[in-house]
Steps between C-alpha positions, in 0.01 A plus 500: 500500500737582217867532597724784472827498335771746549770621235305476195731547156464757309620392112520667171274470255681551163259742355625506102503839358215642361264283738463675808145472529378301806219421310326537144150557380503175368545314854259766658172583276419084501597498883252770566256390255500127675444694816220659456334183342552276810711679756481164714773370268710749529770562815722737417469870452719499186654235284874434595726747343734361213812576753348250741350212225910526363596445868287212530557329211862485557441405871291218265790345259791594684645158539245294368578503104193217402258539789169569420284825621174506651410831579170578734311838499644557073252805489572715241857304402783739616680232687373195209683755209806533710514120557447418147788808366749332778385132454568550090265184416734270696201396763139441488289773732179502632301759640165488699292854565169504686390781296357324141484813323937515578540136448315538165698830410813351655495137260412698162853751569703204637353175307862337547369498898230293603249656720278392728181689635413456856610444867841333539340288749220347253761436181776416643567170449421583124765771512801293628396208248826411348696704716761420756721712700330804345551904572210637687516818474176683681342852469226388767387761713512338837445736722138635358364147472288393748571249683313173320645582215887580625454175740375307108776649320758402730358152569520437121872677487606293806342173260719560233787562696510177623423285216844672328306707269657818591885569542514854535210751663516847381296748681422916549324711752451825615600434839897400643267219639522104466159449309479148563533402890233273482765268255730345678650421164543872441718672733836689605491692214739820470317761200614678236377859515426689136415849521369585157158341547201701645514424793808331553527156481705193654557183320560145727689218362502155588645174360336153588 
C-alpha cells in the first residue's frame, strides 16, 4: 500500500510577471487532441501547469550542473521546455512519451532533445545509452496504471537504479502519497506541495 507522509512543503513558484497562466493553449489543444486519439496513453486530466514544470525542473538541476535528463511521460513538453530554458544547452536531455502523435509533435518543437516513443520499460536501455548518473525526472501517472504496467515500470526504474544510471529521481502526483512502495529503492520521501496546478500537485525528490 502506498505510504503516507505528513508535513508536506508548500514552496513558491516564481511566477514572472505577465505569465500567470497555469496553462496555455499551446500545452492544452495537442494534450486534448492526443486524448481523444488514444486515451490509453494518456494519464492525466491536464498537462502540468508551467508553475509546476518550473518547479520540477529546478528540483531537476539544482545541484547537478552536467547531469543529464531523462524525463518519462514528456507529453505535450511543459516540463522538457522548462528543462531545456533552465538547462541553457549545458546537458543533453531525453524524453520518452507513449503517445506517438506527442513524441512526434514534441521532437519537431524541441529537436535539441532527443525523443523517444514508447514505454519506458521497452527503450530503456536505449535511453540511458551514454548516460551515467543522469536526472530522471518523471511525469508518470502511477496511480491510474494498472498494475502490470506500474509493477513493469518500476521493475525497469528499479534496473536502472542499480546499474548507476540514475542519480537523482524526480517525481509528481496528485496524491501526498509515496507512489512507489513497491521500490525499496524509492522511499522516505518528504514532498514539495505546489498549488498552482489543477489539481494540486506534489513533487518527490531523491538522490542515488
Amino acid at each position: 500500500m502506498p505510504m503516507p507522509v505528513s508535513d508536506p512543503v508548500q514552496i513558491s513558484c516564481e511566477e514572472p510577471a505577465g505569465d500567470t497562466r497555469k496553462h496555455g493553449l499551446s500545452d492544452i489543444l495537442p494534450w486534448f487532441q492526443a486524448l481523444r486519439r488514444n486515451p490509453r496513453t494518456i494519464g492525466a486530466i491536464l498537462p502540468a501547469s508551467r508553475a509546476l514544470a518550473r518547479a520540477m525542473a529546478r528540483s531537476a538541476v539544482k545541484g547537478r550542473p552536467e547531469s543529464g535528463i531523462v524525463e518519462i511521460g514528456a507529453g505535450s513538453g511543459v516540463v522538457t521546455d522548462a528543462l531545456v530554458r533552465l538547462s541553457d544547452g549545458r546537458r543533453p536531455i531525453k524524453a520518452v512519451e507513449a503517445n506517438g502523435a506527442l513524441a512526434a509533435r514534441l521532437q519537431r518543437r524541441l529537436p535539441q532533445v532527443d525523443v523517444f516513443a514508447g514505454m519506458f520499460e521497452d527503450v530503456y536501455e536505449d535511453i540511458f545509452a551514454g548516460l551515467e548518473g543522469a536526472v530522471v525526472v518523471s511525469s508518470v501517472p502511477l496511480f491510474s496504471l494498472d498494475e502490470k504496467s506500474r509493477a513493469a515500470y518500476l521493475a525497469a526504474l528499479g534496473t536502472a537504479i542499480e546499474r548507476g544510471w540514475i542519480s537523482r529521481f524526480v517525481q509528481y502526483t496528485y496524491w501526498p502519497v509515496l507512489p512507489w512502495a513497491e521500490a525499496k529503492t524509492l522511499c522516505g520521501l518528504r514532498p514539495k506541495l505546489i498549488t498552482l496546478n489543477c489539481p494540486p500537485a506534489w513533487i518527490w525528490c531523491q538522490d542515488h
